[in-house]
C-alpha positions as CSV (number, residue, x, y, z in Angstrom):
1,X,-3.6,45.1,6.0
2,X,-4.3,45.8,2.5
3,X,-4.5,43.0,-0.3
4,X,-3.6,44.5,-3.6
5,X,-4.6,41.8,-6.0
6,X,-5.5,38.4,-6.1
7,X,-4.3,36.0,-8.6
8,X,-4.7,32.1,-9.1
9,X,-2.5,30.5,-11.9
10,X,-2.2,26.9,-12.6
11,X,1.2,24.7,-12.9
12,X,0.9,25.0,-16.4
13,X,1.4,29.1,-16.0
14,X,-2.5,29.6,-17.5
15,X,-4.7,32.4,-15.8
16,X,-7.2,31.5,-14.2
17,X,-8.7,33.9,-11.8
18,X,-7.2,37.6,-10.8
19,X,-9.0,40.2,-8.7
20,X,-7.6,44.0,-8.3
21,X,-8.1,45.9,-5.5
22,X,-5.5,48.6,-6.8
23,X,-5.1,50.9,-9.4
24,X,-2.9,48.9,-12.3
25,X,-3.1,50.0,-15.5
26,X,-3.8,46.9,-18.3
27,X,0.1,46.9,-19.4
28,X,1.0,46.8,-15.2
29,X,-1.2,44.2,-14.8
30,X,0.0,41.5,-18.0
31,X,3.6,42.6,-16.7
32,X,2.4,41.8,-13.1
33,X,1.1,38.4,-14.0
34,X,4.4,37.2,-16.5
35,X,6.8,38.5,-13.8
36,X,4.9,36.5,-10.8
37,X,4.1,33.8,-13.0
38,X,7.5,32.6,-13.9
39,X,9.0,33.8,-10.0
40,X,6.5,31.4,-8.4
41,X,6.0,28.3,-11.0
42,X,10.1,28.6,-10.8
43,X,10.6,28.7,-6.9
44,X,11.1,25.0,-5.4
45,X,8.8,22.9,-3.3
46,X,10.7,23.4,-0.3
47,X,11.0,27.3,-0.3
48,X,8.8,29.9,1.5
49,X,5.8,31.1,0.5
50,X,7.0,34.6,0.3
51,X,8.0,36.6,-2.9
52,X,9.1,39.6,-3.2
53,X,8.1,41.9,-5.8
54,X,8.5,46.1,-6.5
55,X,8.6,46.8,-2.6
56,X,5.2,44.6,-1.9
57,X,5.2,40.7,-1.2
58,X,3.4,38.4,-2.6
59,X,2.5,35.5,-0.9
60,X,1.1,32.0,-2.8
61,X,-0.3,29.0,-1.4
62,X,0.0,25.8,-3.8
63,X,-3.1,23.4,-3.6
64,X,-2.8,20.5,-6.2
65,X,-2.3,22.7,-10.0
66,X,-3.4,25.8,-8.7
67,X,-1.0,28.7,-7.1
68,X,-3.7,31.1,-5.1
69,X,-1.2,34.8,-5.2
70,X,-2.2,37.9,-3.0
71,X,0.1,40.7,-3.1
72,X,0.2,42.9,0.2
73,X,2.5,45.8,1.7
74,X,5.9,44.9,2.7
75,X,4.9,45.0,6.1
76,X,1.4,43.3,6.1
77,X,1.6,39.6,7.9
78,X,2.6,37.0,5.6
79,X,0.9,34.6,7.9
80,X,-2.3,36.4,7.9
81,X,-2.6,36.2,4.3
82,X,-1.8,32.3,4.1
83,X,-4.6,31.4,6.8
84,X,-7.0,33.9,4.4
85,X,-6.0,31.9,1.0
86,X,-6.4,28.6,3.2
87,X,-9.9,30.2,4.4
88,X,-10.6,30.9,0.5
89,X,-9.6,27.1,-0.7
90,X,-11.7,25.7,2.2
91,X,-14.9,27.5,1.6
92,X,-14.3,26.6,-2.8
93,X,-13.4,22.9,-1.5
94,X,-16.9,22.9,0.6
95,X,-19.3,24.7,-1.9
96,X,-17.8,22.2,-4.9
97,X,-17.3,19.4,-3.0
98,X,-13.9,19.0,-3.6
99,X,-12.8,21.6,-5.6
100,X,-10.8,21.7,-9.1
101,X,-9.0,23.7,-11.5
102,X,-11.8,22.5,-14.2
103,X,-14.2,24.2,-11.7
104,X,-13.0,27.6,-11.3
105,X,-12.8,26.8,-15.0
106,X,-16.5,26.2,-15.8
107,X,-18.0,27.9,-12.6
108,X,-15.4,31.2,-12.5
109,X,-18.3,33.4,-11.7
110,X,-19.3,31.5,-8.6
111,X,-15.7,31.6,-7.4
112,X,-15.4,35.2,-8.0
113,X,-18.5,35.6,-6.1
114,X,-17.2,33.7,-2.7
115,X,-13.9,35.5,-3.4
116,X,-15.9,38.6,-2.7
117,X,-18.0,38.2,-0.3
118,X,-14.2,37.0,1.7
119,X,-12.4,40.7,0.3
120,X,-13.5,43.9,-0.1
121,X,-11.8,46.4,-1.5
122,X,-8.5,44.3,-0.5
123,X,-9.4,43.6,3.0
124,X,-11.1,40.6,4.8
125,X,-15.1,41.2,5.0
126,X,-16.2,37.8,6.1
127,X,-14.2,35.0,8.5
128,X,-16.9,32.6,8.9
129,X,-17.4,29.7,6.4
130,X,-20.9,28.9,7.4
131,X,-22.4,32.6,6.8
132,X,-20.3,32.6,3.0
133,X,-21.7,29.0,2.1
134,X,-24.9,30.1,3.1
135,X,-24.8,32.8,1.4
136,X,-23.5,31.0,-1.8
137,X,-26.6,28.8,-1.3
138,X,-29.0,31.7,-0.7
139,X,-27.8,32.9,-4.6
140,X,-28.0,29.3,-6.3
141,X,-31.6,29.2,-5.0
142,X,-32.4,32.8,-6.4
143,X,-30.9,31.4,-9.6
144,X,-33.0,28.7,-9.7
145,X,-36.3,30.6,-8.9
146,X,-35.4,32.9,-11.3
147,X,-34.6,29.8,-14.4
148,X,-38.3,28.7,-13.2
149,X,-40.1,32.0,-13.2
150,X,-38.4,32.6,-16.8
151,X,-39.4,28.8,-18.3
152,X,-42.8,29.5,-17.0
153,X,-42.8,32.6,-18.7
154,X,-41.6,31.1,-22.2
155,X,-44.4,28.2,-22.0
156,X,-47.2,31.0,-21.6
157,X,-45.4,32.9,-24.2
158,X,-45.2,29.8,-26.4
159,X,-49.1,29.0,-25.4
160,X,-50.0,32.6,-26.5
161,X,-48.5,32.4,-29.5
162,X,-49.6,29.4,-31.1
């Protein structure tokens, strides 16, 4: 199974997270995002999750305002890829507590992050919730070590130079 890109979009049609594990140029990749955009904010409630789109299908999950796309080969498992994007939301809904757009917004780097320890190179690296949120916790502590290791390093600057 190969994942070819992954794109979240809210209702609204803004960008607001896309990942590309193939080669598209910058003008395939705008055209990529207007074509799915309007396809899926377009398609009705009560249709499939199932697009399809220049010989590859995309499938999209809707979870409040945000549509999570992943475009795959035309003869990967739809259903595969819909228990991945559910795996995806779960582990954003656990590390933010109940996850929104405003914090894929604010936090984009940390959502990019869990998005890749999950894919690699547009496959599935990782199926267990507990070893990605544990590893998301493992980097906020390193980032906090690292904000208290450069404050105390400003203060003895500030002290030296006074």
């Amino acid at each position: 199974m190969q994942i070819h890109f992954v794109i979240l979009i809210s209702k609204q049609g803004k960008l607001r997270l896309t990942k590309w594990y193939s080669q598209y140029s910058a003008k395939e990749r705008s055209r990529a995002i207007a074509e799915l955009s309007s396809a899926i904010l377009s398609r009705g409630p009560k249709l499939c999750n199932f697009v399809e789109w220049r010989g590859n299908k995309v499938v999209y999950r809707r979870y409040v305002s945000l549509y999570f796309c992943m475009c795959i080969d035309h003869d990967d498992n739809e259903l595969e890829i819909l228990e991945i994007i559910q795996h995806f939301v779960e582990i954003l809904d656990r590390y933010f507590c109940g996850v929104c757009e405003l914090d894929l917004i604010y936090n984009f780097h940390k959502a990019y992050y869990i998005l890749d320890e999950l894919v690699m190179a547009g496959e599935l690296q990782e199926s267990s919730k507990r070893v990605v949120t544990r590893l998301m916790d493992s980097l906020d502590l390193l980032v906090e070590e690292s904000k208290e290791k450069a404050n105390t390093i400003r203060n003895m600057i500030a002290q030296v130079t006074k």
